[in-house]
Structures are given as C-alpha cells and as structure tokens.
C-alpha positions in Angstrom: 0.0 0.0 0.0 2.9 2.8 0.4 4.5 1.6 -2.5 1.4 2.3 -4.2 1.4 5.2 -2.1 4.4 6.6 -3.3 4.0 6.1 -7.1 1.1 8.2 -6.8 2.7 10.7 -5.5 5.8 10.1 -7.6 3.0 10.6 -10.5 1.1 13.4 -9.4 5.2 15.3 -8.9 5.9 14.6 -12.5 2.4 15.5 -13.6 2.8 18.8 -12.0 6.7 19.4 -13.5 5.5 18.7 -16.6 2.7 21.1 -16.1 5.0 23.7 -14.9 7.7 23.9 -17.6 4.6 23.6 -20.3 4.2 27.0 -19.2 7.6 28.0 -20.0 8.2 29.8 -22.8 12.1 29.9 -24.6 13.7 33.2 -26.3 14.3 32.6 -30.0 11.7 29.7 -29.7 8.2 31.5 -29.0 9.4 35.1 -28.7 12.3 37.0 -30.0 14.3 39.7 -28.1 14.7 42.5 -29.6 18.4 43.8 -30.1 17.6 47.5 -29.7 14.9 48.4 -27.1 12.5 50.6 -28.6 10.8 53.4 -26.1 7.2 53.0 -25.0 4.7 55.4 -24.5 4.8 55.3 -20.0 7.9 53.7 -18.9 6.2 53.5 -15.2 3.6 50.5 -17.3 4.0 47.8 -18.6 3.4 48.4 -22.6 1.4 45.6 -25.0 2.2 46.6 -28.8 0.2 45.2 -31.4 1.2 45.9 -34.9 -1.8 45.2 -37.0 -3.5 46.0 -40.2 -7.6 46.3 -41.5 -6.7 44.5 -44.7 -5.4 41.6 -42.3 -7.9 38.8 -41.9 -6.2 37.7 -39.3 -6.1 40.6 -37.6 -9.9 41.3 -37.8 -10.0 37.2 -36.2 -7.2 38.4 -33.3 -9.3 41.5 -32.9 -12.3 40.0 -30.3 -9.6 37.8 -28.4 -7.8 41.0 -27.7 -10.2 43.2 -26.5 -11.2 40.4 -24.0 -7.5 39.8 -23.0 -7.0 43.4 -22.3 -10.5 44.1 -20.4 -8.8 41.2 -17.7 -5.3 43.5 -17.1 -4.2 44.7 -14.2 -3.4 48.5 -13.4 -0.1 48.3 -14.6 -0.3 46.6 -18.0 -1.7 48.9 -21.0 -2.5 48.0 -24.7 -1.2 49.7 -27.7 -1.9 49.4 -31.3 0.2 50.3 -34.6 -1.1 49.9 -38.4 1.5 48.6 -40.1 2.1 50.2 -43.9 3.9 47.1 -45.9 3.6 49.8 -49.0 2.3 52.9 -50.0 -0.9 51.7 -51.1 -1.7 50.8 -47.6 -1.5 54.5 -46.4 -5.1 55.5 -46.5 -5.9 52.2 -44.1 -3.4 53.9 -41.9 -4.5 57.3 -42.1 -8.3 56.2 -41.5 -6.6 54.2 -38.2 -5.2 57.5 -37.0 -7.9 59.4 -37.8 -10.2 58.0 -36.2 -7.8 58.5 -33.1 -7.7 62.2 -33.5 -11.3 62.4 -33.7 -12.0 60.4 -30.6 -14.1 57.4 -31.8 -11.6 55.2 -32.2 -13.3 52.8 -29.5 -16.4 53.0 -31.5 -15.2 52.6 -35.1 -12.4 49.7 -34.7 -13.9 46.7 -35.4 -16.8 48.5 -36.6 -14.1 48.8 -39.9 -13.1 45.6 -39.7 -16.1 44.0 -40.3 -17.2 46.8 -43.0 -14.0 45.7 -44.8 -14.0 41.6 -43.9 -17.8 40.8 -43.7 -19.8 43.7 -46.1 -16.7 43.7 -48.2 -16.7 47.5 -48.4 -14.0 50.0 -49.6 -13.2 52.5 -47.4 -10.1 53.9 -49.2 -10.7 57.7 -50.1 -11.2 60.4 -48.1 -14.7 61.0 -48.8 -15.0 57.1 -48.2 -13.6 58.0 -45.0 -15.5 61.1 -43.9 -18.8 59.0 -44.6 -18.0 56.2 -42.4 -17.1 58.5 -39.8 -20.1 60.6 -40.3 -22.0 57.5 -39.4 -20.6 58.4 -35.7 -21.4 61.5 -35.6 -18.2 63.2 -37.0 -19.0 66.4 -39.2 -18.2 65.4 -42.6 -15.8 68.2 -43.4 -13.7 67.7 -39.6 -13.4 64.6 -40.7 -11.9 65.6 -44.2 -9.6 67.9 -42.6 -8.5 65.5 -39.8 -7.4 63.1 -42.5 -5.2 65.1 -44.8 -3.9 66.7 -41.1 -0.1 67.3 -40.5 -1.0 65.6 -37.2 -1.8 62.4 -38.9 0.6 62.7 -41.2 3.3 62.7 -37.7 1.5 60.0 -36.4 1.5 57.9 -39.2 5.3 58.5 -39.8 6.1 57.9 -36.2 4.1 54.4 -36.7 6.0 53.3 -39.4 9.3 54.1 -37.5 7.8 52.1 -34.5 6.9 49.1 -36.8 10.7 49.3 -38.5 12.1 49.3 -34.5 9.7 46.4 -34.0 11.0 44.3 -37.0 7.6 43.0 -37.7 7.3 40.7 -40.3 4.0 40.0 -40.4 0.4 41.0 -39.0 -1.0 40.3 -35.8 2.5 40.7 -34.3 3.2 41.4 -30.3 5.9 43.1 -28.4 6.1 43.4 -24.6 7.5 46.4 -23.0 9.6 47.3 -26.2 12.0 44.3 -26.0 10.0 40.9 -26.6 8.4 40.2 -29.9 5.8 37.4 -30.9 4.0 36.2 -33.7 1.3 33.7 -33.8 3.9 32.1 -36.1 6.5 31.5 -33.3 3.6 30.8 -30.2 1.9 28.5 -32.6 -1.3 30.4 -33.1 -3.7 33.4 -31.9 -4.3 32.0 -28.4 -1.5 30.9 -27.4 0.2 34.1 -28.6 -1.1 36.0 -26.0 -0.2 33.3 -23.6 3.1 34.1 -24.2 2.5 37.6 -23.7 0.9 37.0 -20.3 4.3 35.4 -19.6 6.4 37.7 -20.9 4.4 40.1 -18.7 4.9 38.5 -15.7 8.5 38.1 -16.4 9.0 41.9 -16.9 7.0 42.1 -13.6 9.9 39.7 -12.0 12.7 42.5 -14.0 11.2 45.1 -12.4 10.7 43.4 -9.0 6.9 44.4 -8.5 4.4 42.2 -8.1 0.8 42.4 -9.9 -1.6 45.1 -9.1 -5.7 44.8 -8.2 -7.3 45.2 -11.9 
C-alpha cells in the first residue's frame, strides 16, 4: 500500500513538473528579443504593442480575443496598437486608423471597420469614403476631411512606421512586450496561445522590475 502510495505521489510530482515547464516559454523559440529596445509610451507601465493591419484577416480574427485579453489587465499593464504600412498603397488604411484616433471614436469605429471591410466587403479607401463612415458616428463630414489630410496624422502615421521598423515585424498580428519581446502567432503557434506568451512575458517583466501584480 505505500509503495502504491508513493508512485502516486511520484506521479502526481511529474504531472505537476510537466505542467510547470509547459508553461515556460524559450527566447528565440516562442518570442524574440529584440536587439535594440525601442521606447514606450509610459515607462512607469507595462506596454502591450500590437502591430496590425484592416486588410489583415487575421487581424480582424485576433481582434475580439484581444479586447477580451486586455478588459482582464491589471493597473499596470496597458494596450497599444500600430497599423502597419507594408507599402504605399496601404496609407489610406493607416490614415483612416489615425484618424479616427484624432477624432476620438476610435473605441467606436475599430472593429466597426473591420467587419465593413471583412464581412460587407466595403472600400473604405478615399477620403470621402472616410469622412462618410465617420459621419456615421457622428463626426462632421468636413472635420473629418480635414482630420485626414492633417499634418498631425501625417506625424502619427510616420512615427508608426518608425515604430513598426524598430519592431522588425514581419507580419500582422504581431506582439511586443515592454519594447523588447516580440511574438508572432507564427512563433507561439497560433492566436491563443500568442497571448499566452504575452501574459508570460508580462509577468517576467514584472519579476525584472521586481513588482508584483496590481488589483485590476
């Protein structure tokens, strides 16, 4: 009977180690570092980038999975997002991103454009395009106009392409955690389980810092 006893137990231990290093996650396996640190936005916070893009199906797919990973954050852990611009074609996606910052509806509009573009199959490409979509929120149709073709967009959308470049992106969704860690869904093994390893590589810039987790 302790024989049996202790093979139990002796299972239960390896169960439980095997467990444990399951939730391990290996630099250059499922996350990269990055050689250069790139700056985030509040240094005191722990910063979540997403590099994403509307014409990305699987970024319109990552989209709902994200918003509930970030509504379950604590204090210290805040979620930022950057439209990639593979090429120039891409810039009115990216412009419409950042406008709709400037004019305050991102929250509102996000996947609002996502599923215009993935599930009604519209174009939203020209300014006009733009301005009516917004209008739809109750943007004036001119503000909207002049918000687009702003200089402050413009700086916004250069300054996101710089951030991307620092990044070293290679595709779209793509994570980085406190400007240092990068991971795809390539390299975790899928959307899911991307964010797994982000909610490591949180914790592990928690253990850096030597803080512990705040109340949400």
């Amino acid at each position: 009977m302790r024989i049996l006893v202790a093979l139990l137990g002796l299972v239960f231990s390896l169960s439980a180690c095997a467990q444990e290093a399951s939730s391990e996650y290996l630099e250059g396996k499922e996350y990269v570092l990055l050689e250069q640190p790139v700056r985030t936005a509040d240094p005191s916070k722990i910063e979540v980038a997403e590099v994403f893009a509307y014409s990305c199906p699987h970024c319109f797919d990552f989209e709902p999975m994200l918003q509930a990973w970030e509504k379950k954050q604590s204090k210290d852990v805040y979620l930022s997002q950057t439209h990639a611009m593979w090429n120039p074609q891409m810039e009115p996606l990216v412009r419409g991103y950042y406008t709709s910052i400037a004019l305050k509806v991102k929250e509102k509009t996000h996947m609002d454009i996502f599923k215009a573009m993935h599930l009604e199959h519209k174009q939203i490409i020209t300014p006009e395009q733009w301005a009516d979509f917004f209008a739809g929120y109750g943007v004036d149709k001119a503000k909207a106009l002049s918000t687009f073709n702003s200089f402050g967009v413009t700086s916004q959308i250069k300054q996101a392409e710089a951030r991307a470049r620092s990044y070293k992106v290679t595709s779209t969704p793509e994570m980085v955690v406190d400007g240092k860690y990068r991971i795809s869904s390539r390299l975790a093994g899928g959307h899911a389980e991307m964010l797994k390893v982000v909610d490591f590589l949180v914790a592990k810039v928690r253990t850096e810092r030597g803080v512990t987790a705040p109340a949400q």
